[in-house]
N, C-alpha and C positions, 0 to 999 in steps of 0.2 A: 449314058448307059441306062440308069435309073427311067429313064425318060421313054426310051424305048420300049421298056418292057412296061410299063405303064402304057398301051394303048388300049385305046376306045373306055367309054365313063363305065361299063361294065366291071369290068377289067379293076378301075382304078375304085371303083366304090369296092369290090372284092378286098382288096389289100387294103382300103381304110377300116374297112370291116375288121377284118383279122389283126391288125393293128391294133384298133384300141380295143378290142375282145383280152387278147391277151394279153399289152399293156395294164390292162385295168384287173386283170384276175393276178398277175405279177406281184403289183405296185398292193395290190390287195392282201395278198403274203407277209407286205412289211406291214399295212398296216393292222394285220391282226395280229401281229407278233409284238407288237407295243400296246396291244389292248386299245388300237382304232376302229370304229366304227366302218364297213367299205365303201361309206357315202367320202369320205374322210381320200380314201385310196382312187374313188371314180373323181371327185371334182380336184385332185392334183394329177392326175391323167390327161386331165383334158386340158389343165393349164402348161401340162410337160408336151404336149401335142403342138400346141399352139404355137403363136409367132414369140411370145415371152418367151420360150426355150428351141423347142425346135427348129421356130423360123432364124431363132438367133443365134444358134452355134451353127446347124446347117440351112442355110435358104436356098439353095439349091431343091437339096432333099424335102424342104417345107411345100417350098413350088409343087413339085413334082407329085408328090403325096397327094397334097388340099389342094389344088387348081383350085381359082376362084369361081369357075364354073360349074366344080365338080359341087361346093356347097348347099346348092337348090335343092337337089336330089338327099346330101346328107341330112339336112333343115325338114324337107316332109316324111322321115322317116321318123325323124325324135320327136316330130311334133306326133304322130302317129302314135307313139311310145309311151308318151304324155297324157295322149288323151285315156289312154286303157290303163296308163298308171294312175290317173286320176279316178278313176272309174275303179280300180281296187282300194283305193284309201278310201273311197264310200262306203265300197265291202266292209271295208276293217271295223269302219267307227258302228258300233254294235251299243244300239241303246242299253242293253244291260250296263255298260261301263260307267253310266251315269246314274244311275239304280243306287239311294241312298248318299250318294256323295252331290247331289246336284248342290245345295245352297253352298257348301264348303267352296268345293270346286268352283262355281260360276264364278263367287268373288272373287278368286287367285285367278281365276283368266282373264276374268274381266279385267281386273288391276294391271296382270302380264298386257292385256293389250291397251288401253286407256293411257296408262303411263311411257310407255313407250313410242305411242303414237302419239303425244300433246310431247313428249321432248324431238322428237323427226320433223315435228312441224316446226317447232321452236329454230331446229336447227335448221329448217329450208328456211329461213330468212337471211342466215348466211353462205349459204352454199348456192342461195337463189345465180344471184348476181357475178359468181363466181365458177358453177359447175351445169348449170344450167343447160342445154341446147338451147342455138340460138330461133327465138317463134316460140317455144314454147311457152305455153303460159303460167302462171304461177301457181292456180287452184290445184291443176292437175299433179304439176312438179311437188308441191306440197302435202297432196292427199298423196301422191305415190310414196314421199320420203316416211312418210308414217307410215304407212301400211309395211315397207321395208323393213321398218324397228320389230315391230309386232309379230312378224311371224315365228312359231316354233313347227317343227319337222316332228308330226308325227309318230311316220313311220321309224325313224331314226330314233325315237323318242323312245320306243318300243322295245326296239331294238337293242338297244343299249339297260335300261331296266331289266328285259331279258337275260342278258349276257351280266348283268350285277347281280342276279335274284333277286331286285326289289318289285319286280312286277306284280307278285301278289303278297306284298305286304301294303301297310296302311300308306306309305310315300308312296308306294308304284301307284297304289290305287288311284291318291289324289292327282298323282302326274297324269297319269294318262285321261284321266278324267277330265283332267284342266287341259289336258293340247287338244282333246277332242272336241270342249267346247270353243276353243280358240281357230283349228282349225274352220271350223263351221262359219264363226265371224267374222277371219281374216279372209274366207273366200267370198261372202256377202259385202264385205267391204271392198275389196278390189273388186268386184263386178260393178257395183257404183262407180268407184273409179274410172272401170274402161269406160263405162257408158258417159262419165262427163268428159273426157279425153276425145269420145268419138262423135259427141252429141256436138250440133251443129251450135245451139243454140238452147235456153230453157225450155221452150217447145218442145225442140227434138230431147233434150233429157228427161221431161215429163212423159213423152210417148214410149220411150223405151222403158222408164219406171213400168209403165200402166202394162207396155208387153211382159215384162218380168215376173208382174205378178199372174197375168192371166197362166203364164208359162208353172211358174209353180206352182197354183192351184192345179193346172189339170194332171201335173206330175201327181202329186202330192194323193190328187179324189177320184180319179180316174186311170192314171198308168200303175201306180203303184195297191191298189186291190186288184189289177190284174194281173201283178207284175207275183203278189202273194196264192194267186189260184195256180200259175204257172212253177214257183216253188215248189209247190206241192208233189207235182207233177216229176221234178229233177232234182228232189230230196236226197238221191241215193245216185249212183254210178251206173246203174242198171237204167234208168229213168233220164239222166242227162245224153239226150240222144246228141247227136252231130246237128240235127233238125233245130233242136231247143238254142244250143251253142250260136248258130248262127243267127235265128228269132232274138237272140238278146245282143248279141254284137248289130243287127239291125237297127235295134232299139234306138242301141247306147250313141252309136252314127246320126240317129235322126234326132237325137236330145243334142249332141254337142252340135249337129246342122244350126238346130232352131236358135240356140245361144247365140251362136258367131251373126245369126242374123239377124238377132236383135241386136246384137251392138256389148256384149258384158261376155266373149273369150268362147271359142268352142269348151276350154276345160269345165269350165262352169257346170254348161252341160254334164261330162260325163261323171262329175263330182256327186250330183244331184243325184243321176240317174243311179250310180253306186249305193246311197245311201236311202235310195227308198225299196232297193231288193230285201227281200225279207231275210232274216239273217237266223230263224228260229227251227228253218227245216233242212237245216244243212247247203243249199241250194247258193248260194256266197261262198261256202268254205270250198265246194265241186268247184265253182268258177274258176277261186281265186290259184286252186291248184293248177289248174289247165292252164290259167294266163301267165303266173308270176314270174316263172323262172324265164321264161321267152321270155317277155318284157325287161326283167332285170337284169339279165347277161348281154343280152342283143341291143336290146332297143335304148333304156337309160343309157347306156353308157356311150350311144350314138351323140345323146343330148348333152350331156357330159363333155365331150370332145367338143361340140359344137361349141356349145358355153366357151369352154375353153380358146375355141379359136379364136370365140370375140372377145376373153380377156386380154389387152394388152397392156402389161404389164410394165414397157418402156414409157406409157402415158406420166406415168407415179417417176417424172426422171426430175423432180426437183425436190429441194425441202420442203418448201411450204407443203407440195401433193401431199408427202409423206404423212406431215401434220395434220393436212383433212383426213387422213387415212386414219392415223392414229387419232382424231377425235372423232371419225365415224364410231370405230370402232368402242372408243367409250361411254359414250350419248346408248348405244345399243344395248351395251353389255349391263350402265346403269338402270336405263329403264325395265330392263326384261328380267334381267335377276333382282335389281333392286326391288322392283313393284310386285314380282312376285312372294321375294323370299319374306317382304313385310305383309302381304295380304293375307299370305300363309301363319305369319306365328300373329296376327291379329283375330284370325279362326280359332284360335290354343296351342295349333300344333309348338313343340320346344324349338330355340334355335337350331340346333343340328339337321332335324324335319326340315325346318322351315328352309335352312340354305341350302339343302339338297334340294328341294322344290324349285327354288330362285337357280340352281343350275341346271336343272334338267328342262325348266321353260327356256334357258337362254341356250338352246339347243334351235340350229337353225335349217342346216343341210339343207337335202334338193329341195324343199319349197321354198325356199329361199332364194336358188337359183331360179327357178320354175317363173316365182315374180319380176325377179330379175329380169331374164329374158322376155317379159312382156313388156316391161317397160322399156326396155332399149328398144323392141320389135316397134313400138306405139311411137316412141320417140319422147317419150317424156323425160329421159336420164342418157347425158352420154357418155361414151365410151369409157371416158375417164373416171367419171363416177360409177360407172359399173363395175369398173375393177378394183375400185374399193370396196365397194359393196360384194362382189364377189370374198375378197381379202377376209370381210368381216364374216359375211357366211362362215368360211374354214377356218377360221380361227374359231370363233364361239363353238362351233359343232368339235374342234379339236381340243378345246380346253373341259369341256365336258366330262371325258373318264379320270382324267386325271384330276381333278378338282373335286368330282364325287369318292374317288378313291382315298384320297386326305379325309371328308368327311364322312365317308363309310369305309372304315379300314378293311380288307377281304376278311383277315381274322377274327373281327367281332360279327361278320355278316355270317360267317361259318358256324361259328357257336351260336349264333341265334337259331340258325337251322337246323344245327345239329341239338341241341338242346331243346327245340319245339317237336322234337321227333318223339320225344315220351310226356306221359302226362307227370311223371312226377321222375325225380333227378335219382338215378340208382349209387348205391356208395361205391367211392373210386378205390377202397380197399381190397375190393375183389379183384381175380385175375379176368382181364379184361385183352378180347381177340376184336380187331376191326377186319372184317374180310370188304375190300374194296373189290369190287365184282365189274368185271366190264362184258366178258360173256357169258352163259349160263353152263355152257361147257366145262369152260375152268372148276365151277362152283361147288363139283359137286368134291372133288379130293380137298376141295378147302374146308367143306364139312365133316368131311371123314376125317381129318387133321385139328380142326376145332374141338370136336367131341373127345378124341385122344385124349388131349390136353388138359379138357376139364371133367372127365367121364368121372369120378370121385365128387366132385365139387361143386355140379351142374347148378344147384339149386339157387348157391351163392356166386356163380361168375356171372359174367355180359360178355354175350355176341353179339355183335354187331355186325351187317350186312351193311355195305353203303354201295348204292348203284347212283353215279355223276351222269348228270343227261349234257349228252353236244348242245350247244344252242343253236336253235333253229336257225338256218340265214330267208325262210320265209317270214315276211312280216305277218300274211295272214294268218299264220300258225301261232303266233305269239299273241294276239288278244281274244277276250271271249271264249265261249267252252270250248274253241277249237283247241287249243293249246293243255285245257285241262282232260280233253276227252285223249289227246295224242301224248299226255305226257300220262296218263290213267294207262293205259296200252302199251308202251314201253315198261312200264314201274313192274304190270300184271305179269307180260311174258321174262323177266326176267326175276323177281322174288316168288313168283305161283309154284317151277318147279325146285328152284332153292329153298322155302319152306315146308313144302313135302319132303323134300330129303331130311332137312333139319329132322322134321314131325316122325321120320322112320328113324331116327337115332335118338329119341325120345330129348330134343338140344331146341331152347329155346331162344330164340333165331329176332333180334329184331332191326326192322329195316330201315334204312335212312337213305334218301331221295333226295333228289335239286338238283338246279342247272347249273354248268359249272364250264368256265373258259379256261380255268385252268386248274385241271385237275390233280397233281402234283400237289399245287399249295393247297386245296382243299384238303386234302387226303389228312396233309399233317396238319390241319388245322381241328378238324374232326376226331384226329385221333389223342390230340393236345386236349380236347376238350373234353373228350368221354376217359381218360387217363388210359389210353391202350396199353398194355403191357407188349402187344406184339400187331404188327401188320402186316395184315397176308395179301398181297399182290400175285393174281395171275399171271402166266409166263404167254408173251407177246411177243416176235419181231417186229423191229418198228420196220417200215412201208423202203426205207434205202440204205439199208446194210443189216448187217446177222447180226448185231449189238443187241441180243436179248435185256441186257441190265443196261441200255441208254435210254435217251428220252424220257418219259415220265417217272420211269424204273430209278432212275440215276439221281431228278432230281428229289425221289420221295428217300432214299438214301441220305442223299446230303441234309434234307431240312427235317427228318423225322426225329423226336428226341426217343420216341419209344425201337424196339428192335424192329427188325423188319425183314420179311420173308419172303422170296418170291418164290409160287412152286410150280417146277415145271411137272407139272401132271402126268403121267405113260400108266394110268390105269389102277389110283390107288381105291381100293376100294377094303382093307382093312390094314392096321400097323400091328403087327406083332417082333419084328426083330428090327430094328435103324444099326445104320453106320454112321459112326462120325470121322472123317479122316479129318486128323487134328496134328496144328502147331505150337496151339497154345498164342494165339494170335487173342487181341481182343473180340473181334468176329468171330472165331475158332471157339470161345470160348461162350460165348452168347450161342452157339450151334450148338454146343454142349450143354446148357442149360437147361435149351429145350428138352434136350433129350434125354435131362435128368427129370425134367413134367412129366415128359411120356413116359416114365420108366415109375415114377410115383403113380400116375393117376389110373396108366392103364396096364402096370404090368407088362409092360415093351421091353424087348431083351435089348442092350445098349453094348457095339462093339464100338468102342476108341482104338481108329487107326492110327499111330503114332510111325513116322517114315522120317527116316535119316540114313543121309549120304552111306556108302557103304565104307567100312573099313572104321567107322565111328560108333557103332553098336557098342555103348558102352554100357556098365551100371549107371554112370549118373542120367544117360538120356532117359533109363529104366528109371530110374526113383522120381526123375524132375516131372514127367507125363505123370507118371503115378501120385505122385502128390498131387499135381493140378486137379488131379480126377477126383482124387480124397475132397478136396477140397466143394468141388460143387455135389459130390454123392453121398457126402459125410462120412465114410466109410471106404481106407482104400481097397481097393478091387486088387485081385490078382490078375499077375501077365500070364498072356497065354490061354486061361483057362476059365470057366465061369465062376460066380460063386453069389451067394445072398446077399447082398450088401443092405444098408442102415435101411431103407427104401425096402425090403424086402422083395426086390427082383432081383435079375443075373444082370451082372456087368461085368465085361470082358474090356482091355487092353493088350494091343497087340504094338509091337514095335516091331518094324521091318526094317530093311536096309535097301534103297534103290535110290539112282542120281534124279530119278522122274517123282515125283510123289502125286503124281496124277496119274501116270499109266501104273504105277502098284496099288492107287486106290479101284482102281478099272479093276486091276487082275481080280483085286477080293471081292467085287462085285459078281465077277461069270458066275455064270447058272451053272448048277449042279443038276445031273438028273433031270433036265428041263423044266427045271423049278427053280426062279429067283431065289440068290439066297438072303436079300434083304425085300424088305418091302419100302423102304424108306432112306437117301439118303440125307444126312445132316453136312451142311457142308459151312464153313464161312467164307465170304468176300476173298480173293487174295492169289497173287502172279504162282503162290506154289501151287496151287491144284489148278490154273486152265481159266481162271477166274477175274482176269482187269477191267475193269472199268474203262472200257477205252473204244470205239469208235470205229478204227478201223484196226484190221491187221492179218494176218493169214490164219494164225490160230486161235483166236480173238476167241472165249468160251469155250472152251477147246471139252472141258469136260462135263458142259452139256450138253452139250452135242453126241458126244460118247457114250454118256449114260446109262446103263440097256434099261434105270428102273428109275421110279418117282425121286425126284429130288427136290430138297427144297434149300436155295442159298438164301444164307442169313447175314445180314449186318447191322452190325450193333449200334445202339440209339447214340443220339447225338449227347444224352444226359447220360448216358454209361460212362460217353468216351470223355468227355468235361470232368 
């Protein structure tokens, strides 16, 4: 059946296509929900494709899918994918990044690859005679098992820095500093490689040296000052004609020609061609936006799959395999984290630095496969040894977050940020507001609601503004000014018109910025750190149900130890009367609080809705609200009616009788006279007013939804309820 509807290679490349497209953005879901990198999610796609899984539970379905015929056509697409991916990691490596950190850096990479390329050699004298192909010779099988130890993944390198915020700290800096000089040397090294692999003889490997060099001389003094007059030219988006685009894919075509025909990889080529585009007049950053997302959605993860097809993974069906596997794997992990994480604290860095260094080199991902696949394609490494080598790529690239995560906890990477945010530390004794801002819409009832609060006190509280930035999934966007010109343009449009607002309510407004994977834990780690007394979260639908208080909402509730607010916004633009509909709940009571602040600081008139079952209308439910209220206003207030309380405003207690205490807080909400007659309501968490935390259900926030005016639901901190 399958079979059938698979005809002609059209047809079947189509569905390989869409196959591992959305396999790999799926598999990509899990793993950015464990904090994996989606190098991590593409290279177990391509080995869940392959005969290891899919040919092994369905081989029918394997057939049918991969026909061994259909791979020709898959193989010069990734290779195609390849070479323009290579051609963007030239883009990326941006001589600025070496600016000041060269001597530090050179020697951690140096170390990162030296030591791990003299243990790969060490160990092809036992893997010679054992995993070998058979012809193969020894120099090449030898030079290739080093160069296997030594590579770190860049891009992925980036990537992940990124996604920690260590990228522009003193360890991102060294890291990337170090993968870039590493990069550079693991590809000059493998170019020797293929060239002794393919040289017939020391002749033929003398003659293709001599072309290599004439080849990057005229890159170097002749393509690349014209390669900067034409920059110039496609600086800007207006100037990068379609003309220009194709003149430099011409190019990069006829640099990776000239490679493949000396003898050392078309990649080489476009690696070169990459890194001598000027990177100073924008003209890299245009490119890499035009290429990356096609390349990284379509084309890698063609290569990916393919990898995977020729991982076989039934090869690894004894112990002993296991063994090489599991001593691959440790020979790699010693020499690249070992040699790093010691070159590094022989520089001064401390241990901590230093073992975040030594793990962020033994970061391996697609260059790793990348070599991989040249050397099985050359024939120097076989089948079987690629699938350990593939094994060890995913593993080291998988141990990475989590091994950095131990030595850089989120919470102390949080306080560093949050605390590098002022030049000098303010006292935690003041009342203190974090507004976590995701759009600038929200922001501005969050300021009309801050100022409230501290309108008395201004001089002596903190505001806090924190806007968390997505991390990018473009690598180009994450190194050099591109990233600081993109994350400068984000930070601007969203605090420029929230500190005007501040600046029109005379409320002095300060902002906190960083990339952040997971915004929830930051939120409260930020807010842990600057001692919030209260956190105001904009009101959001998450993206697959009406659960306004799920997802980020729900988890910055559960981990916050300060109060927390979310406000659903309908147009606050001053508070002079709030409602509290109150149980006396601990949330209920934290809602109350507030609105014992707004009734001090700003003169806000405060009605306490107290609702009980009917035919219960007693004195004690009278005296028991009424007390509660004494108790946060110091002064008990009368039922019914207004009066001056200790606070020198009106507070009002009202007790009703209805089986709903959601639709009788609604009734005392309708407009009067076409006039609101609150501006504000105070509400806590909780099943009596319309309010579960829950997910799904018919009436799931029933009395937000209802609302006719600004509300803001409160839930009390996790050190209230302790």
């Amino acid at each position: 059946m399958l079979a059938a509807l698979l005809h002609g290679p059209l047809v079947v490349f189509i569905v390989q296509s869409l196959l591992i497209i959305v396999c790999s953005r799926l598999v990509g879901l899990a793993a950015r929900w464990i904090g994996q990198p989606m190098v991590i999610a593409e290279v177990a796609t391509g080995i869940m494709l392959g005969p290891s899984l899919l040919g092994w539970v369905a081989p029918t379905a394997f057939g049918a899918i991969f026909p061994a015929e259909s791979l020709r056509l898959m193989n010069m697409f990734s290779q195609l994918g390849l070479i323009v991916f290579m051609f963007l990691i030239g883009l990326e490596l941006d001589p600025k990044l070496l600016r000041g950190r060269g001597r530090a850096s050179l020697f951690i990479s140096q170390a990162g690859i030296y030591l791990p390329f003299a243990l790969g050699v060490g160990l092809s004298f036992y893997f010679y005679p054992r995993l070998a192909p058979p012809g193969v010779r020894f120099l090449p099988f030898t030079l290739f098992l080093g160069i296997a130890m030594s590579i770190t993944a860049f891009p992925v390198l980036a990537r992940i820095l990124s996604e920690r915020r260590l990228l522009r700290t003193k360890i991102g800096a060294v890291a990337i500093a170090c993968a870039a000089f590493d990069d550079v040397a693991a590809w000059c090294l493998l170019a020797i490689v293929v060239s002794v692999v393919k040289s017939a003889g020391l002749g033929s490997a003398l003659l293709t040296t001599v072309y290599t060099a004439l080849y990057s001389a005229g890159m170097l003094f002749v393509v690349r000052p014209f390669m900067r007059r034409f920059g110039l030219r496609g600086g800007n988006r207006e100037g990068l004609t379609q003309n220009m685009v194709a003149a430099t894919f011409a190019l990069l075509l006829l640099s990776s020609w000239a490679t493949e025909l000396i003898g050392i990889h078309a990649l080489f080529g476009a690696f070169l061609f990459g890194t001598i585009i000027p990177k100073e007049t924008g003209f890299a950053t245009l490119l890499a936006d035009k290429l990356e997302d096609f390349v990284v959605v379509v084309l890698l993860p063609m290569f990916f799959a393919y990898s995977g097809l020729r991982t076989q993974l039934g090869l690894l069906s004894s112990g002993s395999a296991w063994m090489l596997c599991g001593l691959t794997i440790l020979v790699a992990c010693l020499g690249k984290f070992g040699g790093s994480m010691l070159a590094a604290r022989l520089t001064g860095l401390g241990w901590r630095e230093s073992s975040a260094i030594g793990i962020l080199m033994n970061t391996r991902g697609l260059m790793e496969l990348v070599v991989l696949n040249i050397g099985l394609d050359l024939g120097v490494i076989s089948p079987q040894l690629f699938a350990m080598l593939v094994l060890m790529a995913l593993l080291t690239t998988f141990m990475t977050t989590p091994v950095l995560h131990l030595i850089y906890p989120p919470s102390e990477l949080a306080k560093e940020l949050a605390e590098s945010s002022e030049s000098t530390t303010a006292p935690k004794d003041r009342f203190c507001v974090l507004m976590a801002v995701s759009y600038t819409s929200a922001a501005v009832g969050m300021v009309v609601l801050a100022e409230a609060l501290v309108r008395r006190t201004k001089e002596s509280s903190r505001i806090y503004a924190l806007k968390l930035l997505r991390p990018t999934e473009r690598t180009s966007n994450l190194v050099g000014d591109a990233q600081v010109a993109q994350t400068a343009e984000i930070v601007a449009a969203t605090f420029g018109p929230l500190l005007g607002q501040a600046q029109q309510h005379e409320l002095a407004l300060r902002p906190i910025s960083f990339v952040s994977s997971q915004p929830a834990r930051d939120i409260c780690n930020v807010a842990e750190t600057k001692g919030a007394d209260l956190v105001l979260l904009g009101w959001q639908r998450p993206l697959l149900n009406n659960a306004a208080l799920g997802g980020t909402v729900n988890e910055v509730f559960a981990g916050a130890g300060s109060n927390v607010g979310v406000l659903v916004d309908r147009g606050l633009s001053q508070i002079r009367r709030v409602l509290v509909p109150y149980h006396g709940t601990p949330d209920d009571r934290a809602a109350l609080g507030l609105a014992q602040r707004l009734s001090e600081q700003s003169g806000v008139e405060v009605t306490v809705l107290h609702v009980v079952p009917p035919g219960r209308r007693s004195d004690g439910a009278r005296l028991g609200v009424r007390e509660q209220v004494s108790e946060v206003f110091h002064e008990p207030p009368p039922l019914g009616a207004s009066a001056v309380g200790g606070s020198g405003v009106p507070v009002i207690v009202k007790v009703v009788e209805d089986s709903q205490p959601a639709d009788a807080a609604l009734r005392e909400l309708a407009r009067t006279d076409g006039a609101p007659r609150y501006d504000l309501v105070l509400v806590g968490v909780g099943p009596d007013w319309g309010l579960e935390q829950r997910q799904f259900g018919i009436n799931q926030e029933y009395f937000i939804r209802k609302c006719p005016t600004s509300l803001l639901v409160v839930r009390t901190g996790q050190r209230s309820r302790s």
